[in-house]
GUSEGU-667476 format. One record per atom (N, C-alpha, C, O): x, y, z. Coordinates in steps of 0.02 Angstrom, whole numbers, padded with zeros to 5 digits, always signed. Layout:
XYZ ...
END
This chain:
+00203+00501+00084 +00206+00489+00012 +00270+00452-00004 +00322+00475+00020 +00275+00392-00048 +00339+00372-00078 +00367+00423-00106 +00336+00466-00137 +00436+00421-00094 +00465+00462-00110 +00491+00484-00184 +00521+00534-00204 +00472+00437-00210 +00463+00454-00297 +00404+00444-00335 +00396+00421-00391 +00351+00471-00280 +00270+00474-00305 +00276+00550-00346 +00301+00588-00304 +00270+00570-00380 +00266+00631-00418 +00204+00654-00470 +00185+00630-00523 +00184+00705-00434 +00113+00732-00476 +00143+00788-00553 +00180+00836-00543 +00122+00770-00615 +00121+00805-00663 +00038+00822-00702 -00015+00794-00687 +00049+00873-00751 -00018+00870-00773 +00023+00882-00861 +00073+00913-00878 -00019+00848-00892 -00008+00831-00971 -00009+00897-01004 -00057+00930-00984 +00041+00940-01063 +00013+00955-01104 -00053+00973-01162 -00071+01019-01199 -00075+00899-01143 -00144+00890-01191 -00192+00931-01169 -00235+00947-01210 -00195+00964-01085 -00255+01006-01090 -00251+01066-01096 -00294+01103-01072 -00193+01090-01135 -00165+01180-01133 -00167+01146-01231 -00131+01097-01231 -00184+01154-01275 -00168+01150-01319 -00155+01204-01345 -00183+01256-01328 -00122+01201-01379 -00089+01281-01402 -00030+01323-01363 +00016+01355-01389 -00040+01316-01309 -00041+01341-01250 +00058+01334-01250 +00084+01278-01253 +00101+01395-01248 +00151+01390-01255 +00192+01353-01177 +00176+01350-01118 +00253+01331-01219 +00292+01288-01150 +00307+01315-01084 +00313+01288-01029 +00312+01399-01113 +00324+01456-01031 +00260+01461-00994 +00257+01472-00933 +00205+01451-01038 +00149+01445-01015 +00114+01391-00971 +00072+01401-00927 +00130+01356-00984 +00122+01278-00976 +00168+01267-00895 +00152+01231-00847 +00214+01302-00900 +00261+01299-00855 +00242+01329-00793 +00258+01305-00738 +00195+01401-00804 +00187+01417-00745 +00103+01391-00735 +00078+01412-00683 +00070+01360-00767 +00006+01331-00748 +00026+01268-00687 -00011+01249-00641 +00084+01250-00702 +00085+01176-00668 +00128+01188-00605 +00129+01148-00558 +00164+01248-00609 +00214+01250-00552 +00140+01305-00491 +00133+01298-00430 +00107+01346-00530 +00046+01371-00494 -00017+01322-00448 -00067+01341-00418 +00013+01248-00460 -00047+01226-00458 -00009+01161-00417 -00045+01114-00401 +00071+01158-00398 +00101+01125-00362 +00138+01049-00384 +00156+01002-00348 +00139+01058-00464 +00135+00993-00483 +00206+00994-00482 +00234+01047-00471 +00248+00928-00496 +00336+00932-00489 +00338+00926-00571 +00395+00941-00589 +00302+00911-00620 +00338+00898-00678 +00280+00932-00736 +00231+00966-00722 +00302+00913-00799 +00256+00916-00862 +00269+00862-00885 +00321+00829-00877 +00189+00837-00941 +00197+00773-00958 +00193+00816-01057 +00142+00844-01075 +00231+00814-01085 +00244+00829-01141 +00206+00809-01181 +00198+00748-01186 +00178+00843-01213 +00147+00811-01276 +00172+00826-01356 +00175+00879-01386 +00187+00760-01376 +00245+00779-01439 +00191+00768-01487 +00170+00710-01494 +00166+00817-01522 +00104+00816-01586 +00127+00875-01636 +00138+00927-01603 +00138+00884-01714 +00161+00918-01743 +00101+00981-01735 +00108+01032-01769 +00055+00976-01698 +00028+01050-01695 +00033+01083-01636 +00004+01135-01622 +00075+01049-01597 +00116+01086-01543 +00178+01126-01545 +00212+01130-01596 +00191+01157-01489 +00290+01193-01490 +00328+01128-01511 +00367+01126-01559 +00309+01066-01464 +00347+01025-01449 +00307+00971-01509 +00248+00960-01520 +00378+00942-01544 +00359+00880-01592 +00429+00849-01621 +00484+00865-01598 +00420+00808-01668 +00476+00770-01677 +00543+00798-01709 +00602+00779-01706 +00507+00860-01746 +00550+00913-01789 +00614+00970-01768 +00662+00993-01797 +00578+00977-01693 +00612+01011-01656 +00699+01004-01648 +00733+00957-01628 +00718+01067-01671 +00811+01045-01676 +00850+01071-01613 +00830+01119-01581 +00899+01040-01599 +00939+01023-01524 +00932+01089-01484 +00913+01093-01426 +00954+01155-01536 +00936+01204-01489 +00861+01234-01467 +00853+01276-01422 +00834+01219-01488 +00743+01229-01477 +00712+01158-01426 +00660+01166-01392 +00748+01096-01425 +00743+01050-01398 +00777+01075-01332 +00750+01055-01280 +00827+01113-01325 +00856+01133-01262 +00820+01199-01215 +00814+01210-01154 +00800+01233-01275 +00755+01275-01235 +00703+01242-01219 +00693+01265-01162 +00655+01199-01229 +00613+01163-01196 +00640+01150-01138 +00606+01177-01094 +00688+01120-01117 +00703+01076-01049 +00730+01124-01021 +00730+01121-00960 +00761+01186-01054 +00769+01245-00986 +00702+01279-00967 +00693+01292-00907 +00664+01292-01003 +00615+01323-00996 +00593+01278-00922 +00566+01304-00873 +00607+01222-00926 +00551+01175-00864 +00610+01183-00797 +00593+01209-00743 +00668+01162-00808 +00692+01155-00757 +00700+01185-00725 +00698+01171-00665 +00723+01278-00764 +00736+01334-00721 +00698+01348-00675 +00716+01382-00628 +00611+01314-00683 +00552+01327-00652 +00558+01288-00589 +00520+01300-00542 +00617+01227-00586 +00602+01174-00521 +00560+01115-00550 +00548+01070-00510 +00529+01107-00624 +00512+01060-00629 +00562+00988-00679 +00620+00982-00699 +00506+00949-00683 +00536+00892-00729 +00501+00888-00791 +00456+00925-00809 +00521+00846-00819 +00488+00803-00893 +00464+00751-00860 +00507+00709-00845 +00389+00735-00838 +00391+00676-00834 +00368+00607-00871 +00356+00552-00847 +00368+00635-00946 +00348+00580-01000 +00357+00650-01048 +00352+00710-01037 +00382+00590-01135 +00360+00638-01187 +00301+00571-01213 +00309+00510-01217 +00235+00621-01228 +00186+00568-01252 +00179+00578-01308 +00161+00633-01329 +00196+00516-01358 +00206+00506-01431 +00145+00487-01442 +00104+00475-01398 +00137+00483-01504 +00093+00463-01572 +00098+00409-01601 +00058+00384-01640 +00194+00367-01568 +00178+00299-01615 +00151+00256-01598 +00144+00245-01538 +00119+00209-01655 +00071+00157-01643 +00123+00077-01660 +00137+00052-01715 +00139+00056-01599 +00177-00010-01604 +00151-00079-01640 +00182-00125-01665 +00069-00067-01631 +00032-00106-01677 +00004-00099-01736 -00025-00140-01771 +00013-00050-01744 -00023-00022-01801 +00001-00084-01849 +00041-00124-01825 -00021-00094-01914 -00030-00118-01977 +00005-00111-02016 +00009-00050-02011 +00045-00126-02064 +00077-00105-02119 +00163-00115-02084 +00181-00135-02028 +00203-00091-02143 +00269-00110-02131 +00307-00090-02059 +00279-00050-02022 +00368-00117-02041 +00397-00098-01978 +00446-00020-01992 +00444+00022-01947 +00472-00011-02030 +00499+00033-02065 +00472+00098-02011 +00494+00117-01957 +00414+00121-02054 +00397+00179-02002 +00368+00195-01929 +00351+00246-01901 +00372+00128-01912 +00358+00143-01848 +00417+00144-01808 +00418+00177-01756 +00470+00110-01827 +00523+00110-01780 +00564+00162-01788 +00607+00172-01744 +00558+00213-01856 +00572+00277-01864 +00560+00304-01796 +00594+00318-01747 +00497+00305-01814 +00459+00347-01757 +00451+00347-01686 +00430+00391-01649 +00479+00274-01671 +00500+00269-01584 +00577+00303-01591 +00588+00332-01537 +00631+00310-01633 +00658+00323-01629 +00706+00393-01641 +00764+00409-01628 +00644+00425-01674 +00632+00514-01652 +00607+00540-01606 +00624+00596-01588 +00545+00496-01570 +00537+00499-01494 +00587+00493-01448 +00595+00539-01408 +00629+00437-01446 +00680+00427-01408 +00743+00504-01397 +00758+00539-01349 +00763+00503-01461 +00790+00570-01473 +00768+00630-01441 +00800+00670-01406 +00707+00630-01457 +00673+00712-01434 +00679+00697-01355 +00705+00738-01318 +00654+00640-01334 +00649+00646-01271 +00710+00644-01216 +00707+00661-01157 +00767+00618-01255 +00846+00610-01208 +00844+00690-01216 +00850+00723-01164 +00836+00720-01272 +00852+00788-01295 +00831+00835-01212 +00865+00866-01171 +00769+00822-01217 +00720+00865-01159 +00719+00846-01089 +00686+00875-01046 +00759+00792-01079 +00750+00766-01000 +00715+00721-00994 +00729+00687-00945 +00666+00699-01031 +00620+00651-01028 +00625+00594-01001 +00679+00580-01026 +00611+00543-00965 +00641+00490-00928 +00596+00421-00986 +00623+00368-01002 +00539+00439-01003 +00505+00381-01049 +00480+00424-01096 +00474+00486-01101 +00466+00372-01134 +00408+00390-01200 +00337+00365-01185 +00332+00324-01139 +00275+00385-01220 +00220+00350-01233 +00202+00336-01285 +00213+00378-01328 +00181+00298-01298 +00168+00263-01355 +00081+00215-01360 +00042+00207-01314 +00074+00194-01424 -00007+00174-01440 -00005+00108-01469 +00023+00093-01522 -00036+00070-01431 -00047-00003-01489 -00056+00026-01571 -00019+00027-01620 -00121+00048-01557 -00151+00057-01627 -00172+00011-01686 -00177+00030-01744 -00184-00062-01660 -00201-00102-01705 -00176-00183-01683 -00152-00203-01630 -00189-00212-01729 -00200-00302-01716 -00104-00286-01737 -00076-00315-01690 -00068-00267-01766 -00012-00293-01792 +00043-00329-01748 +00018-00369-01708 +00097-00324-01747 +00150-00374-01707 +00199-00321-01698 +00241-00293-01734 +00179-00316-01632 +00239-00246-01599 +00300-00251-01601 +00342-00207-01611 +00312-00344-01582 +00377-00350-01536 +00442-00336-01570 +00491-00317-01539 +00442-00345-01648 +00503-00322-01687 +00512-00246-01665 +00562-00210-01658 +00456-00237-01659 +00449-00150-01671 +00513-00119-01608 +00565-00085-01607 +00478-00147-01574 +00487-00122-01486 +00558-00151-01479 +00604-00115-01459 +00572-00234-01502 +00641-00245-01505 +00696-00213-01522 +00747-00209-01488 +00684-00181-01596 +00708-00145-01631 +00752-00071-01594 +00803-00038-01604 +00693-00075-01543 +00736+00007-01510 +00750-00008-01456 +00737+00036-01415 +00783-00079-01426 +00795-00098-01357 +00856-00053-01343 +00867-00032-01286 +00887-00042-01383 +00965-00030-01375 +00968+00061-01364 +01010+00100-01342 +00918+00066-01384 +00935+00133-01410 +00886+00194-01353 +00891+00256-01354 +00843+00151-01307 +00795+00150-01246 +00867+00142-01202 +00883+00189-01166 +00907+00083-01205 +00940+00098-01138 +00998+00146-01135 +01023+00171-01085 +01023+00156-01230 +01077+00224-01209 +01058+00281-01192 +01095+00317-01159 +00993+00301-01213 +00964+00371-01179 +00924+00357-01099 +00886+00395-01068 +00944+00299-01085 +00926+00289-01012 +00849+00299-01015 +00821+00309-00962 +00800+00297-01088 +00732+00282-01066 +00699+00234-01068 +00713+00178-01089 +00630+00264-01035 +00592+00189-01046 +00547+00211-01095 +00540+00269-01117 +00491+00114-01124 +00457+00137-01164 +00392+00126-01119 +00397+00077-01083 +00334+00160-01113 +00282+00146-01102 +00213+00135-01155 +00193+00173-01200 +00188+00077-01136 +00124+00082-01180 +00060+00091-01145 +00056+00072-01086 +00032+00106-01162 -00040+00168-01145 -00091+00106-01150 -00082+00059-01189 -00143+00111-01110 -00209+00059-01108 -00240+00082-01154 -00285+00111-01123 -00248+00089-01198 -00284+00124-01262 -00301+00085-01321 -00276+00031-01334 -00346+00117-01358 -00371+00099-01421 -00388+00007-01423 -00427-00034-01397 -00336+00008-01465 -00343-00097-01466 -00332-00119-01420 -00375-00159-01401 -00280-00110-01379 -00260-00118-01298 -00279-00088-01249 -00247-00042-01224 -00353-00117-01218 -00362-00054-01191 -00376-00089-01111 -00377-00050-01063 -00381-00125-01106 -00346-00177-01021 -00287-00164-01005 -00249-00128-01038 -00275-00188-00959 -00198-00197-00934 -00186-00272-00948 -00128-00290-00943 -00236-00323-00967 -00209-00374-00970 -00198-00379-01043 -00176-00433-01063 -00213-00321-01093 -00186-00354-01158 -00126-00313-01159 -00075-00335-01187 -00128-00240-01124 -00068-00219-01138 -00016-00236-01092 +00034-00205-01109 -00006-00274-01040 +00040-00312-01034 +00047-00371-01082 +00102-00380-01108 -00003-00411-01095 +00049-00461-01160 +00096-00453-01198 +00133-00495-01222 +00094-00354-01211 +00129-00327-01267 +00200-00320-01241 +00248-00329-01279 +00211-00299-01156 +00267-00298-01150 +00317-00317-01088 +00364-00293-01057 +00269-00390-01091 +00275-00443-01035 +00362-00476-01058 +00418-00473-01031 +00335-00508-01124 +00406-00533-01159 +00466-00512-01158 +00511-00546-01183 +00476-00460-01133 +00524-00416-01169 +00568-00421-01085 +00628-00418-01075 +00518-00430-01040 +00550-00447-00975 +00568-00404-00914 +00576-00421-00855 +00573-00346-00943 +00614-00273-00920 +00575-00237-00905 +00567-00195-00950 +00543-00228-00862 +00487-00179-00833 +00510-00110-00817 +00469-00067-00803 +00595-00094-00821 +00629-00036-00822 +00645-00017-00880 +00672+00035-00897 +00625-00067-00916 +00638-00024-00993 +00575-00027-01042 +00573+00012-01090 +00524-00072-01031 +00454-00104-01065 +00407-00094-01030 +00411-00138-00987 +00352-00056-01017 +00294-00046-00968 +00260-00031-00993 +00255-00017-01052 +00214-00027-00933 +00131-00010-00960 +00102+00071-00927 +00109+00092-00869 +00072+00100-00983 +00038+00188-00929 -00007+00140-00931 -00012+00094-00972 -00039+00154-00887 -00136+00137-00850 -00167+00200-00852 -00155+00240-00807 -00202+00211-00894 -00248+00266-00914 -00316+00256-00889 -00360+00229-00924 -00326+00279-00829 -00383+00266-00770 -00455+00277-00826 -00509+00279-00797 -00455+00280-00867 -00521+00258-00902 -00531+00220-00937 -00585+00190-00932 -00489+00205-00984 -00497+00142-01046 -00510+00065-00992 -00564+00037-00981 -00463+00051-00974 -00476-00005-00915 -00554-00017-00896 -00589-00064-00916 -00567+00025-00862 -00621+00022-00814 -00687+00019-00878 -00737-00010-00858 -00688+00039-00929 -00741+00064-00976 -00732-00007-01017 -00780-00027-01050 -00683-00036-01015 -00686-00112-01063 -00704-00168-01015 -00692-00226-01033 -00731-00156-00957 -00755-00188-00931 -00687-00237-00871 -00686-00297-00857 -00642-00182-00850 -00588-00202-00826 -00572-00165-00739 -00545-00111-00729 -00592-00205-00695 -00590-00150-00634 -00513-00158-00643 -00473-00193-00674 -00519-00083-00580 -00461-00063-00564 -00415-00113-00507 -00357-00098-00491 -00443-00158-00486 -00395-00218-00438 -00365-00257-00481 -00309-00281-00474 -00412-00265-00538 -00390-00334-00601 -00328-00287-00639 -00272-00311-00649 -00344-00227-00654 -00280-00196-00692 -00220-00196-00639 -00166-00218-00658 -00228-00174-00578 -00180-00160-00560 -00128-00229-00543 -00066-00228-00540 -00182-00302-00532 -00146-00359-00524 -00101-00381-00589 -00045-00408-00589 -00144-00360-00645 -00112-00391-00678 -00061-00351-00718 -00037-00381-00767 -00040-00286-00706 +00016-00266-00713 +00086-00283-00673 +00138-00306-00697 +00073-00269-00618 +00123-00283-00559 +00171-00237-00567 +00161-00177-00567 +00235-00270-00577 +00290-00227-00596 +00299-00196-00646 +00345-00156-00651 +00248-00210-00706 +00236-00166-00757 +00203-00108-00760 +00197-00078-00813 +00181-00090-00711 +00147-00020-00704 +00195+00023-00690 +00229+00020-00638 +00202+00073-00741 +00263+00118-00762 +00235+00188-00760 +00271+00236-00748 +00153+00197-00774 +00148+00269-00771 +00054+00269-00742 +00017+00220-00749 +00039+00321-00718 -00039+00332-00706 -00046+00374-00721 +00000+00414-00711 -00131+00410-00767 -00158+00441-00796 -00207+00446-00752 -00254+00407-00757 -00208+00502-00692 -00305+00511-00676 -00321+00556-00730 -00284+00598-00757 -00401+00536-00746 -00444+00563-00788 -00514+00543-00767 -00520+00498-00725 -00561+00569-00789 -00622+00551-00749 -00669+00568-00815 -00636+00607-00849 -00714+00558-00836 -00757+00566-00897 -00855+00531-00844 -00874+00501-00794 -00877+00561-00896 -00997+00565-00874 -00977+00483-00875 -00953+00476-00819 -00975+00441-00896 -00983+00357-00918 -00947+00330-00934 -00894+00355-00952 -00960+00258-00935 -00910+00210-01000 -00933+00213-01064 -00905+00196-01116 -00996+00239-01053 -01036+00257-01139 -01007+00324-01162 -00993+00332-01222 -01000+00369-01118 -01002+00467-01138 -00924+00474-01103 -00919+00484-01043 -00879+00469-01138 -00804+00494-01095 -00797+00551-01111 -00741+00571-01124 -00846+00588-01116 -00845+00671-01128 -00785+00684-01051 -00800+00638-01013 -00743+00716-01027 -00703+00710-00965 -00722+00749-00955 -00744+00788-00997 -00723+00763-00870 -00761+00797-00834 -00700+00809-00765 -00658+00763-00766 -00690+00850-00719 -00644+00878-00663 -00652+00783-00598 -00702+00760-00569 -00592+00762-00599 -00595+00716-00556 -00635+00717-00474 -00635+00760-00430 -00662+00660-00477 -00733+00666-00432 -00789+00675-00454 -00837+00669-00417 -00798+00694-00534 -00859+00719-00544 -00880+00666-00576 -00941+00674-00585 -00857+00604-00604 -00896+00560-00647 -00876+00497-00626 -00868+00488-00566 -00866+00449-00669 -00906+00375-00650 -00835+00347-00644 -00820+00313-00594 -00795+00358-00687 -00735+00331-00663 -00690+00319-00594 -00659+00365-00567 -00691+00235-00564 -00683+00239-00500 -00618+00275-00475 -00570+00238-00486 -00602+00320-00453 -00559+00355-00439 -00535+00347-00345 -00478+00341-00323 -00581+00348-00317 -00557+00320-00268 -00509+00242-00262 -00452+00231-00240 -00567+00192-00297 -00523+00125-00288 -00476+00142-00309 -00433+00132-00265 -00445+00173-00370 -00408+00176-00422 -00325+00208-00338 -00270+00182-00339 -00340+00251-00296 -00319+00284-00247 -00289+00205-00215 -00237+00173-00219 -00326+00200-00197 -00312+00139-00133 -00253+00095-00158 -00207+00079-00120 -00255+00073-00235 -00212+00021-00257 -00158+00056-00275 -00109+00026-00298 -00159+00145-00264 -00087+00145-00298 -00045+00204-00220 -00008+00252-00233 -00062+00184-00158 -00034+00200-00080 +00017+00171-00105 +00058+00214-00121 +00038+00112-00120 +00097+00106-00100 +00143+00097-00164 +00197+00068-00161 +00117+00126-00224 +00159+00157-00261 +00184+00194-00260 +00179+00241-00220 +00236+00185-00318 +00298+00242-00339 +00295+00266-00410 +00306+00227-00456 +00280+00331-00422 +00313+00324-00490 +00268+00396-00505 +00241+00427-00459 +00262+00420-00586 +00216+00484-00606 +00160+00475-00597 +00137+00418-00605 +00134+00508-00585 +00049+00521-00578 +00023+00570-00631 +00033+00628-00611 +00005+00569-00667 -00007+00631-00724 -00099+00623-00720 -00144+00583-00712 -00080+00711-00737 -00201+00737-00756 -00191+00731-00844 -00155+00769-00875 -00226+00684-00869 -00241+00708-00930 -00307+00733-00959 -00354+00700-00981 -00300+00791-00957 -00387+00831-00976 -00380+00834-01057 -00337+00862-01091 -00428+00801-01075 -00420+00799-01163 -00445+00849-01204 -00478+00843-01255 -00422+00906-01174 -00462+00972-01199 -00416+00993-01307 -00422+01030-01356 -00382+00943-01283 -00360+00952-01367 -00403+00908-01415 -00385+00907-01474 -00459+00871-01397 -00491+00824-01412 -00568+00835-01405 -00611+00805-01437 -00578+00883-01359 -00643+00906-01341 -00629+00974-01329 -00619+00988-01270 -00625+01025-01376 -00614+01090-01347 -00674+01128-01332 -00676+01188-01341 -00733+01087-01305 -00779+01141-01282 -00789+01125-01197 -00834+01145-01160 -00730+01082-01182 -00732+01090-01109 -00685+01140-01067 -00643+01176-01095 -00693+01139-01013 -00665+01213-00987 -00588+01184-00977 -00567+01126-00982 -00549+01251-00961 -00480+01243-00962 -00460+01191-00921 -00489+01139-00905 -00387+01221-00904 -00377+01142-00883 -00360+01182-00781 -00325+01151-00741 -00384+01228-00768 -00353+01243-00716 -00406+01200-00666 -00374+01164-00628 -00474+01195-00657 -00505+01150-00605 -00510+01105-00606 -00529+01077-00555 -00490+01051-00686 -00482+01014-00669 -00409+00970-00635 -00400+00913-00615 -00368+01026-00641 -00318+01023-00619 -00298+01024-00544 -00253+00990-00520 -00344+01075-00505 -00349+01068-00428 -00376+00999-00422 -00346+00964-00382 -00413+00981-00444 -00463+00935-00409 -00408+00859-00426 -00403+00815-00383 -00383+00856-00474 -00313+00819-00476 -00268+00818-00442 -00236+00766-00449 -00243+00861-00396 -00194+00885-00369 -00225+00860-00293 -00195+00824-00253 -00282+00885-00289 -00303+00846-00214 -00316+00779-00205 -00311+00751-00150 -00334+00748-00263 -00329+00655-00268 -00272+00644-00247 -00255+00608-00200 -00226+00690-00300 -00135+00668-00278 -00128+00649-00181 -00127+00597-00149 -00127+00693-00170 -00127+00740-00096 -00160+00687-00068 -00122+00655-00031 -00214+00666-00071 -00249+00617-00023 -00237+00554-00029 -00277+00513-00007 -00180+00536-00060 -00164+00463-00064 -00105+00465+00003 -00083+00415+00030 -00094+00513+00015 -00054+00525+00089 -00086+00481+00147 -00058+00443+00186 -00145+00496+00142 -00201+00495+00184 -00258+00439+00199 -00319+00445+00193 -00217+00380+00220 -00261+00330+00225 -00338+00334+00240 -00364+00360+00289 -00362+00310+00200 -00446+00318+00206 -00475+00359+00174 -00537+00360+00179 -00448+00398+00138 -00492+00447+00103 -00486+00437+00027 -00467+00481-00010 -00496+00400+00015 -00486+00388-00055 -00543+00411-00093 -00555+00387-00149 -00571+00448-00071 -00622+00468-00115 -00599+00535-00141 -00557+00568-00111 -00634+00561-00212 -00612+00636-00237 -00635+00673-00192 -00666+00649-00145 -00622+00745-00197 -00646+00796-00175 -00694+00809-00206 -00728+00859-00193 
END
């Protein structure tokens, strides 16, 4: 394994689900980090003050783990004035120097014009030593549009792209074309697995249509987080997040393992 290949599993599929809690689901299940999820109906959100922000990041570390993303809510494209969005990368930024966090995530969210947005917090990304990542999602939901977004900017250590192993593949984007056309912009991976590109009801990796093997092969000789995102805050009538969490954990595991790129 590269030596800064690192398996986490998201917040999003414990919803509710407190940070001590959270803590021993992921260290039970072998993962090195948590991928945070900053939503005001969580522990963890933008409100959170320095000493409650600090018990978060003890709570993880004492355990042996990391932060390995805080995943935000802002939308860099979204519509309407710049004002609040650059607020809002920049209470992310905060919360996340606060907690250990090494990046943020972040959402197109619309046709608008990011780059002021994203410009706006260049400075303030490299004094807390993070990065920003943008998510294959919603309006952006390729790797080739969401690199346009943060191709310009030049800095693939400070401007990147998460690849969210479903949006891609479901817009009609294999996983060789995403991964080419990120390159050095591929900053974070999301396995997730969902029934279709029609039904992303998510389902335990291996079990559905999402290529997950190819998705294996192109990222051997990567480096970087690997995160499970089970969208059980989004679908709460699917089961917890613990099998689909093994079955994540052994994708991890078998990228060791030339040739087996297939799930368990």
């Amino acid at each position: 394994m590269p030596e800064s290949r690192r398996f986490a599993v998201s917040t999003l599929g414990m919803p509710g689900v407190p940070v001590a809690e959270a803590v021993t689901i992921a260290t039970e299940h072998g993962c090195h980090g948590l991928e945070i999820r900053a939503h005001e109906d969580e522990a963890v959100h933008i409100g959170l003050t320095e000493r409650e922000s600090a018990q978060v990041r003890n709570r993880i570390t004492d355990a042996g783990l990391e932060v390995a993303c805080l995943a935000g809510y802002a939308k860099v494209c979204a519509p309407g004035p710049d004002g609040p969005v650059v607020a809002e990368l920049r209470a992310l930024i905060e919360l996340a120097h606060r907690i250990g966090a090494p990046s943020i995530r972040v959402f197109p969210g619309g046709d608008g014009r990011p780059h002021d947005r994203i410009a706006a917090v260049l400075d303030d990304l490299r004094a807390a030593g993070l990065r920003l990542l943008l998510e294959t999602h919603d309006s952006h939901p390729t790797g080739e549009a969401a690199v346009a977004v943060v191709e310009p900017f030049g800095e693939p250590a400070l401007v990147a792209v998460l690849w969210d192993a479903l949006h891609p593949w479901r817009s009609g984007e294999a996983p060789a074309r995403t991964r080419a056309v990120l390159g050095d912009y591929l900053g974070y991976f999301q396995v997730k697995d969902a029934i279709s590109a029609g039904d992303t009801t998510p389902v335990p990796p291996g079990q559905g249509a999402v290529p997950l093997g190819e998705c294996a092969e192109l990222l051997r000789s990567w480096s970087g987080w690997i995160s499970l995102e089970w969208e059980k805050a989004w679908y709460p009538d699917i089961p917890g997040v613990a099998t689909p969490l093994r079955a994540a954990a052994a994708w991890f595991h078998a990228l060791d393992e030339p040739g087996t790129a297939r799930c368990p």
